[in-house]
N, C-alpha and C positions, 0 to 999 in steps of 0.2 A: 646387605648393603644396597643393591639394589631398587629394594621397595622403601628405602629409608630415600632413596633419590627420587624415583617416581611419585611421593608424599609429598619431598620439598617442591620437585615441581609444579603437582597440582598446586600447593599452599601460594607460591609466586604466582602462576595462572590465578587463581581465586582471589587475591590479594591486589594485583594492578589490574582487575577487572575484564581480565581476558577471556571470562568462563563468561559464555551467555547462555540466551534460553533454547531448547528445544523447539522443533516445530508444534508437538503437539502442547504446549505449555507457552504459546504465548497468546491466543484468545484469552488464555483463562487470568493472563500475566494482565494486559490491556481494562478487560474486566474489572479486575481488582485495582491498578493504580487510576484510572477513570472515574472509580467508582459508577460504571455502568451498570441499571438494572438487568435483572437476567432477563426479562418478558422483551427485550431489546433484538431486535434480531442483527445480523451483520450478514457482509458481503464482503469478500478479500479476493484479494488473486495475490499469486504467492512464486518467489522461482528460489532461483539456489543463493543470489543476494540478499532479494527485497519481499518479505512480508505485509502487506498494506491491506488496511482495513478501514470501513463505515461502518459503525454500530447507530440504529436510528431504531425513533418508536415508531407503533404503529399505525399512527397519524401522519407520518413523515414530519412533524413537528421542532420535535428533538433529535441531534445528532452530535456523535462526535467520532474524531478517527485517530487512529496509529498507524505509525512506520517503523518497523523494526528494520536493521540494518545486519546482516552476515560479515561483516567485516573484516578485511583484506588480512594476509599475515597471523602474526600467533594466537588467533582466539580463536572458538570452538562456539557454535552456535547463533544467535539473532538478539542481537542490543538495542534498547528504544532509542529510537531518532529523531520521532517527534509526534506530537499529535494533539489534540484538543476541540474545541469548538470554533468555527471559523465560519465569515458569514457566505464567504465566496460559493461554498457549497452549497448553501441556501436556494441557489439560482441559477448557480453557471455550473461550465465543470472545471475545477483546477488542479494545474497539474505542477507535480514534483520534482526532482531532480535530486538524488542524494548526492552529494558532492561526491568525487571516486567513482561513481556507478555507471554503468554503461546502459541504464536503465532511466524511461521516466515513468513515472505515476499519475495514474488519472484518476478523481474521486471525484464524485457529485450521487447528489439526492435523487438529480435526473427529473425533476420541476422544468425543464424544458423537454420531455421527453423523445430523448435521443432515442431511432429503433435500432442503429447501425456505427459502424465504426469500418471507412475504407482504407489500409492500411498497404501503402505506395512503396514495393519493396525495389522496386525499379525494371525487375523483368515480371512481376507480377502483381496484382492487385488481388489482398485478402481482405475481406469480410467478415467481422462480427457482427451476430445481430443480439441485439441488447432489447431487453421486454423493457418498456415504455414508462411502464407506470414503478419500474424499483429501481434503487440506488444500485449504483455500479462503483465496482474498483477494477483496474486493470493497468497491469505493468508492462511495456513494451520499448523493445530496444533501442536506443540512440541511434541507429544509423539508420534506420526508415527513412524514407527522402521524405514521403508526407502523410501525415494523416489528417484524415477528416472526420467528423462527427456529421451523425444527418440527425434532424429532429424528425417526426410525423410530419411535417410539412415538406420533407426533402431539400430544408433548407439548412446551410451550414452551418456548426456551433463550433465556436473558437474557444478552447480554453483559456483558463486565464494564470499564467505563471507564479507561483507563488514560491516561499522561500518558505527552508524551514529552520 
């Protein structure tokens, strides 16, 4: 009786769409509904919500990205949220906001080459430093008072908010 319940369960979970993907099972998920070649390299940063990814060629020519989302409540795993080709990342860097999340998302090709990212936590100032010449993704939390991008010129780059 038991496992006849734990069955209907799953079946209800699987059925209103409450089963998502695995961490290790969603590059490969992006890949496939993208249809992105494999010779493609990517760039993610990933927490216990938000999965976000750049998939681009090797000319930094071609790109496109996903946001998978962990979703609040009775589901199990990481659901697509959104993603595609977009020109913003072409030039700038923009940045995301899953609605619910205490999280934002920063993507860009990095065509302004940003080497740094100062991240304003109010009693401390962190430092990432980001290689110049490749695309970036990076997830960081709402409540930072501020952050900043620096380019090689040490001049400041402002994302540009986008919607998904």
């Amino acid at each position: 009786m038991v496992a006849i319940m734990v069955i209907v369960l799953i079946l209800i979970l699987y059925f209103n769409n409450d089963i998502g993907l695995r961490r290790w099972a969603i590059e490969k998920d992006a890949r496939i509904s993208h249809e992105i070649p494999d010779d493609w390299e990517v760039t993610k940063s990933i927490t216990d919500n938000i999965y976000a990814m750049i998939f681009y060629d090797k000319d930094l020519n071609n790109h496109t990205f996903s946001i998978y989302e962990n979703r609040k409540g009775p589901s199990f795993g990481y659901f697509f949220r959104g993603g595609g080709s977009m020109t913003v990342e072409d030039n700038d860097i923009a940045e995301y906001q899953v609605e619910g999340c205490q999280e934002r998302i920063y993507l860009s090709i990095n065509k302004q080459q940003i080497i740094k990212v100062e991240i304003d936590k109010g009693d401390i100032v962190e430092t990432i430093n980001i290689d110049a010449d490749k695309p970036f993704a990076l997830i960081l939390p709402n409540n930072i008072r501020d952050i900043k991008f620096y380019n090689m010129n040490n001049m400041v780059v402002q994302p540009i908010l986008q919607s998904l």
